[in-house]
FIMITOR-321057 format. One record per residue (C-alpha): chain; x, y, z; residue in three letters; residue number from 1. Coordinates in steps of 0.02 Angstrom, whole numbers, plus 50000, padded with zeros to 5 digits. Each point is the difference from the previous one (the first is absolute). Last residue first. Layout:
REC:cadena:u:v:w:residuo:num
REC:A:X:Y:Z:Ala:NUM $
...
This chain:
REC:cadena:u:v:w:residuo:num
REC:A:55586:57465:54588:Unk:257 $
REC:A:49907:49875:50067:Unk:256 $
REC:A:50129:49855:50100:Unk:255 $
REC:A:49927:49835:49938:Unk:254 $
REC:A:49965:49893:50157:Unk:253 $
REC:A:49800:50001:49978:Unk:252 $
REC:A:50032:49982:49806:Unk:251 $
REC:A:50085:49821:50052:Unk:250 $
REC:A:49872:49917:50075:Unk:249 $
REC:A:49882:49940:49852:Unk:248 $
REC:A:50131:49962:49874:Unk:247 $
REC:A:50092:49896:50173:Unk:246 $
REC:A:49834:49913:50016:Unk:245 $
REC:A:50005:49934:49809:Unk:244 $
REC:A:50186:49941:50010:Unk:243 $
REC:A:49991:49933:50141:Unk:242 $
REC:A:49847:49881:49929:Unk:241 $
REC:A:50093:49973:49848:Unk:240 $
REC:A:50145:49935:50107:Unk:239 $
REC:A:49894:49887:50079:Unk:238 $
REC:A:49916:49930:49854:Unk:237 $
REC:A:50182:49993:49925:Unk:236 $
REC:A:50043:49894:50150:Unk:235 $
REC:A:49853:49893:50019:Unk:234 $
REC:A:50032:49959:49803:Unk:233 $
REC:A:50191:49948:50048:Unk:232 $
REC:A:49960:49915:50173:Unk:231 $
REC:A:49864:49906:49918:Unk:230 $
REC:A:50137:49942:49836:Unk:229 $
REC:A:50117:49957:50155:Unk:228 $
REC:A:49892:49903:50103:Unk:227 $
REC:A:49964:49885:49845:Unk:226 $
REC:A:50163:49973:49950:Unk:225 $
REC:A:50039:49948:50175:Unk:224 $
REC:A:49843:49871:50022:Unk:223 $
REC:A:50045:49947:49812:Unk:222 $
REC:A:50181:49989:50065:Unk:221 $
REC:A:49946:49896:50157:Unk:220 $
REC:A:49907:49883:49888:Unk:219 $
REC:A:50131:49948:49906:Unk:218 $
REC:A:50129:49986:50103:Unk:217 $
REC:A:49891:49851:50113:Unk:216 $
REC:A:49959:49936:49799:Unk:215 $
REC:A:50176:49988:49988:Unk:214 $
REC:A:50042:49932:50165:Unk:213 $
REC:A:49888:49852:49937:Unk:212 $
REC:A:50086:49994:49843:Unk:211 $
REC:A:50174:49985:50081:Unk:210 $
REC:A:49915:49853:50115:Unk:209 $
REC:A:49943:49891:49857:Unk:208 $
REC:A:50146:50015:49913:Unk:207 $
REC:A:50107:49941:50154:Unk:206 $
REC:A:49875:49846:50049:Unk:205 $
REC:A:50004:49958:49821:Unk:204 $
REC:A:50209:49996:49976:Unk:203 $
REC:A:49971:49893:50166:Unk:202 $
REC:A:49888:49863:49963:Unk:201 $
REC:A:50118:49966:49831:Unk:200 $
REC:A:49947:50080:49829:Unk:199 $
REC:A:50037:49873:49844:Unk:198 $
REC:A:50183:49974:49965:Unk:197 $
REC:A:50055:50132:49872:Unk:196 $
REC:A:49996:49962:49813:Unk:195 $
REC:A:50108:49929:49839:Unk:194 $
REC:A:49875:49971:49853:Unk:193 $
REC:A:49969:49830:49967:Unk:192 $
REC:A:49815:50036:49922:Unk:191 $
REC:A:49922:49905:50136:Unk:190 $
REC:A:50102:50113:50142:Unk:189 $
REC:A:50158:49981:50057:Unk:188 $
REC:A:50084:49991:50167:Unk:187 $
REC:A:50200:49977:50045:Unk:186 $
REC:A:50126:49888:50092:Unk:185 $
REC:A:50167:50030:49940:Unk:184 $
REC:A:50136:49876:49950:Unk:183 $
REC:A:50191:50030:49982:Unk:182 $
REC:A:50038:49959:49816:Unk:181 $
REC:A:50138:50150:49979:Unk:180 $
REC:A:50040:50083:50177:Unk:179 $
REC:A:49912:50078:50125:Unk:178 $
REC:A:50124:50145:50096:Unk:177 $
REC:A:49869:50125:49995:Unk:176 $
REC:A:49811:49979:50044:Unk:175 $
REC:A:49882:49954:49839:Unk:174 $
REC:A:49879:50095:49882:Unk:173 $
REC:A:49893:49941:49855:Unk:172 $
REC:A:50012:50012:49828:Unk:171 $
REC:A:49937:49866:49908:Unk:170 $
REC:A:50040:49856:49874:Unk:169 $
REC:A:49858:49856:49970:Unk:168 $
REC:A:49966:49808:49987:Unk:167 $
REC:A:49814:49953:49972:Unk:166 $
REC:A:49932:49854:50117:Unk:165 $
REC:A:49850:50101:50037:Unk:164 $
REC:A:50037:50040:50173:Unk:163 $
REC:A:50152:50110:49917:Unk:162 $
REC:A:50148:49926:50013:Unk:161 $
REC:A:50172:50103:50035:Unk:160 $
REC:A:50150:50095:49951:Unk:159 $
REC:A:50076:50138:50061:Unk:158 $
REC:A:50073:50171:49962:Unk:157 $
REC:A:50079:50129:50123:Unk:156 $
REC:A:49932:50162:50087:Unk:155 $
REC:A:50097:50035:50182:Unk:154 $
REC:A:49920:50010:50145:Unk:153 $
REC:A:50071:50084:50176:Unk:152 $
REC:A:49932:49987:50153:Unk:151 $
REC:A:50100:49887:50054:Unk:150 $
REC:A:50145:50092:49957:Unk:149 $
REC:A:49958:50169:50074:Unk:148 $
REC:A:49996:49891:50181:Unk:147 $
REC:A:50179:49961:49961:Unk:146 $
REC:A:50077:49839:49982:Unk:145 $
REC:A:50080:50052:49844:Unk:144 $
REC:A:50048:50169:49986:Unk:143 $
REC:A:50027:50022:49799:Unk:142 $
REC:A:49853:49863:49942:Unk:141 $
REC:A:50052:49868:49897:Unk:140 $
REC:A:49915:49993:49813:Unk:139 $
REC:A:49887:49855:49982:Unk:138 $
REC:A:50083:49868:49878:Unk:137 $
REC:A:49866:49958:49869:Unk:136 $
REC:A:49899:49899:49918:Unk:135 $
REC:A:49909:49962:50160:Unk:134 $
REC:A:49877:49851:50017:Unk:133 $
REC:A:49826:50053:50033:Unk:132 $
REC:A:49879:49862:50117:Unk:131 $
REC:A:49819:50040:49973:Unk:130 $
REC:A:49849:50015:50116:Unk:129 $
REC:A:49830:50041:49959:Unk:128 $
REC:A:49891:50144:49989:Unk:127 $
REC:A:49830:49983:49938:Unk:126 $
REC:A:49906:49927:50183:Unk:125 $
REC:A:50108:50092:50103:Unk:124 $
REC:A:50001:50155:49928:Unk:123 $
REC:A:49791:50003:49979:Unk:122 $
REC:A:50015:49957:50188:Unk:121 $
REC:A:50119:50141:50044:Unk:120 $
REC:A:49863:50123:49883:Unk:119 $
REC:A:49858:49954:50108:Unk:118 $
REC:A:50097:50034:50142:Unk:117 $
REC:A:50058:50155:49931:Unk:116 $
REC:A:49829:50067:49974:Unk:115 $
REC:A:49923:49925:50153:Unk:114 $
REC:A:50137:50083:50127:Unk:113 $
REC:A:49988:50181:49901:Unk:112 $
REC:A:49805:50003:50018:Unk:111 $
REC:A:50036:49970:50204:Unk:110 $
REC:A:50138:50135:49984:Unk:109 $
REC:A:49902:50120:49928:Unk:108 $
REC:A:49826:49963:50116:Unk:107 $
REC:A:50095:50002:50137:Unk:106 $
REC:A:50115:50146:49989:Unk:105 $
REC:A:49849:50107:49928:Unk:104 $
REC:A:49900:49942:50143:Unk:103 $
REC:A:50145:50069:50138:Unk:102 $
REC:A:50023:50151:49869:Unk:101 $
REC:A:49812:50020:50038:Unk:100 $
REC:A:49968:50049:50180:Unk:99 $
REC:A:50147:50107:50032:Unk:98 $
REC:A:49982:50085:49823:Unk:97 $
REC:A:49819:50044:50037:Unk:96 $
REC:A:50021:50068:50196:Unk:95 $
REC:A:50124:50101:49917:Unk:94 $
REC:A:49883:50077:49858:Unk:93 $
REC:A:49872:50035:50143:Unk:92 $
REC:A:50138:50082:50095:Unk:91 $
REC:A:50049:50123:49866:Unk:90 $
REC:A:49846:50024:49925:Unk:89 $
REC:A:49926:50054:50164:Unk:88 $
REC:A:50156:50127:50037:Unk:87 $
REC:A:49987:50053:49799:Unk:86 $
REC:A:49789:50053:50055:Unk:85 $
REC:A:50069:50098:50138:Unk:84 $
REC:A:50128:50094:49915:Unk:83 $
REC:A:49857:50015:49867:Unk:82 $
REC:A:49882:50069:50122:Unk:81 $
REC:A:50133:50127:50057:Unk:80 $
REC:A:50096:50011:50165:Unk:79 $
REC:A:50069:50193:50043:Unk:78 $
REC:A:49890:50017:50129:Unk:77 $
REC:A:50046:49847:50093:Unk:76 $
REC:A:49897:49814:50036:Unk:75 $
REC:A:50131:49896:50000:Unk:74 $
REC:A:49986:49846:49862:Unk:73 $
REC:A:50130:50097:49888:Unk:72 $
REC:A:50116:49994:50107:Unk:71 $
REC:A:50010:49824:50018:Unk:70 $
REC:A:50185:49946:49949:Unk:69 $
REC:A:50061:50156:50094:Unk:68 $
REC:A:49919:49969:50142:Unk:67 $
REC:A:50041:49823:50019:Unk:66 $
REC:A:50170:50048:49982:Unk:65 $
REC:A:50006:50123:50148:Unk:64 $
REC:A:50108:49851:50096:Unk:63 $
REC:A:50012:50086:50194:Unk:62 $
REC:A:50153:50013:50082:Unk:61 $
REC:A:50085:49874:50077:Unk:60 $
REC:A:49970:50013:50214:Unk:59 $
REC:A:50149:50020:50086:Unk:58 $
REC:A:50101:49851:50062:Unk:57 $
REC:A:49991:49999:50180:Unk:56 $
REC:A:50161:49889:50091:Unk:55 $
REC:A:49907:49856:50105:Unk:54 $
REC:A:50006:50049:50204:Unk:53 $
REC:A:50122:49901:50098:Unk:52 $
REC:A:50150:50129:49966:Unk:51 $
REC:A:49885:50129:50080:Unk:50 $
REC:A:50011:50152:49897:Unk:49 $
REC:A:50085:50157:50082:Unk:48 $
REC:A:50156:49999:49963:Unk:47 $
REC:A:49991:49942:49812:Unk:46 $
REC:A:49896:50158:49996:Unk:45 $
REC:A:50173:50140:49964:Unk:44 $
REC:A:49925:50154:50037:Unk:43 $
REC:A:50024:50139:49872:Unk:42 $
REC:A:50134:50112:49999:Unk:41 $
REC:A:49947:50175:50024:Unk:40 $
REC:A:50118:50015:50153:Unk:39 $
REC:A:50129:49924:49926:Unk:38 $
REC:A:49992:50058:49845:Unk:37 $
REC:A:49980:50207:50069:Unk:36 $
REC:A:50154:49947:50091:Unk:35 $
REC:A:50111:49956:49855:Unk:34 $
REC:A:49945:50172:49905:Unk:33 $
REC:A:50061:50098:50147:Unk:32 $
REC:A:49883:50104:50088:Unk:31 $
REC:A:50103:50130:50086:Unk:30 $
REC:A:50026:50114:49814:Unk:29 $
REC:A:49782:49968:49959:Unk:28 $
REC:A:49990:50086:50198:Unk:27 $
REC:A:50136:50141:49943:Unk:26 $
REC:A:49906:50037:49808:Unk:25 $
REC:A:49851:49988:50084:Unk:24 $
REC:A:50048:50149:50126:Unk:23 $
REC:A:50034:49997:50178:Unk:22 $
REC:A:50052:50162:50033:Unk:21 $
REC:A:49857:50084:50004:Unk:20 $
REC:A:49877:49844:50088:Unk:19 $
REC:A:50158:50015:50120:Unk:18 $
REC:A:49956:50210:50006:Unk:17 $
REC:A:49836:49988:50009:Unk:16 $
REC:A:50011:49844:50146:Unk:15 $
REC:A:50132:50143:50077:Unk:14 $
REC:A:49869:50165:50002:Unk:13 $
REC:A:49874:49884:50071:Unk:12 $
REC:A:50097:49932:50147:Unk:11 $
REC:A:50042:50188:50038:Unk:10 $
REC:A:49839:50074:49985:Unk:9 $
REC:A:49934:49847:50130:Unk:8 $
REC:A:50143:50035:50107:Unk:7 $
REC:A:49917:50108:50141:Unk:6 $
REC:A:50107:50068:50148:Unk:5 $
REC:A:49923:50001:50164:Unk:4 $
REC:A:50003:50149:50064:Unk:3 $
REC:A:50123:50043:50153:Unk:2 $
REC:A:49922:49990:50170:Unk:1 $
């Protein structure tokens, strides 16, 4: 019987000669660009989800803006007593301005509401009145029919009788187009001087609510002005402080010589 020949050398001999000749340069050469994206490219999950299921929206990320607005309130290494004692100042001064520009609004605009009351009625009861004749034409207005032109005055002269019985010449003003002895209704006081109608319900309810924003803006600047002066004397305190611990740590990182 002939011996059995063996191929193990053989098969070993040719994988080191494939492994050889198959160098990275000749595998990268095979591997075409286009096919490397195609087998890398990723797998497409609108085939997979279940057209009855409800589309997942990812979560939002979370809002760090608490942190940063309260950093000084964590406890941390870094955190001085003043940083601390600005976060309490802070808040406490907040708490304050909520709490009294509400008061402030009321008590303003409820002072504001009695004064010009008071002073409608004083109107009322001393103004009176009086019919003005112009001497005048009123000068026409360049777009007429406009909304400029009603809002447009022009100064002319008029006469008119005081409540006394006196007859007198003013300046007052008028809308364009009036001519010569057209009549206008206007108010004087006791000494026949020309004047505006006393206040109406409305020209009150305005003034008393733009002095009761006021004292709203008021108090929120003092509460500002306030925080600001702390932060400033907190800040110099705190740069002092730096200051005095850096003087103590800095010959430890001075190179001798």
């Amino acid at each position: 019987m002939e011996p059995t020949e063996s191929h193990g050398p053989e098969k070993s001999a040719g994988s080191k000669d494939l492994a050889h000749h198959l160098e990275p340069k000749d595998l990268a050469h095979h591997l075409e660009p286009k096919d490397l994206a195609h087998d890398l490219e990723p797998t497409d999950p609108a085939h997979h989800l279940d057209p009855t299921e409800p589309p997942h929206h990812p979560e939002p990320p979370p809002d760090d803006l608490p942190r940063l607005m309260l950093w000084r309130l964590r406890a941390s290494p870094l955190r001085r007593r003043s940083d601390l004692l600005q976060a309490w100042v802070g808040i406490g001064l907040l708490l304050a301005v909520l709490a009294a520009a509400p008061a402030a609004m009321f008590l303003v605009g409820d002072t504001a509401y009695r004064h010009y009351t008071r002073a409608a009625e004083r109107q009322r009861q001393v103004r009176e009145p009086v019919v003005a004749v112009l001497l005048q034409d009123v000068p026409r207005h360049p777009e007429p029919g406009s909304a400029e032109e009603k809002e447009t005055l022009y100064p002319v002269r008029v006469r008119f009788t005081d409540p006394a019985g006196h007859p007198r010449t003013a300046k007052t003003e008028a809308r364009p187009g009036l001519t010569a002895g057209s009549t206008l209704r206007l108010w004087s006081d006791p000494r026949g001087r020309l004047t505006g109608p006393p206040l109406t319900t409305d020209q009150i309810r305005s003034r008393c609510m733009g002095w009761a924003l006021t004292g709203a803006l008021a108090v929120t600047l003092l509460g500002g002005l306030a925080y600001g002066a702390t932060d400033l004397v907190l800040r110099r305190r705190n740069l002092a402080e730096w200051d005095a611990a850096w003087a103590r740590t800095a010959p430890g990182w001075t190179a001798s010589t």
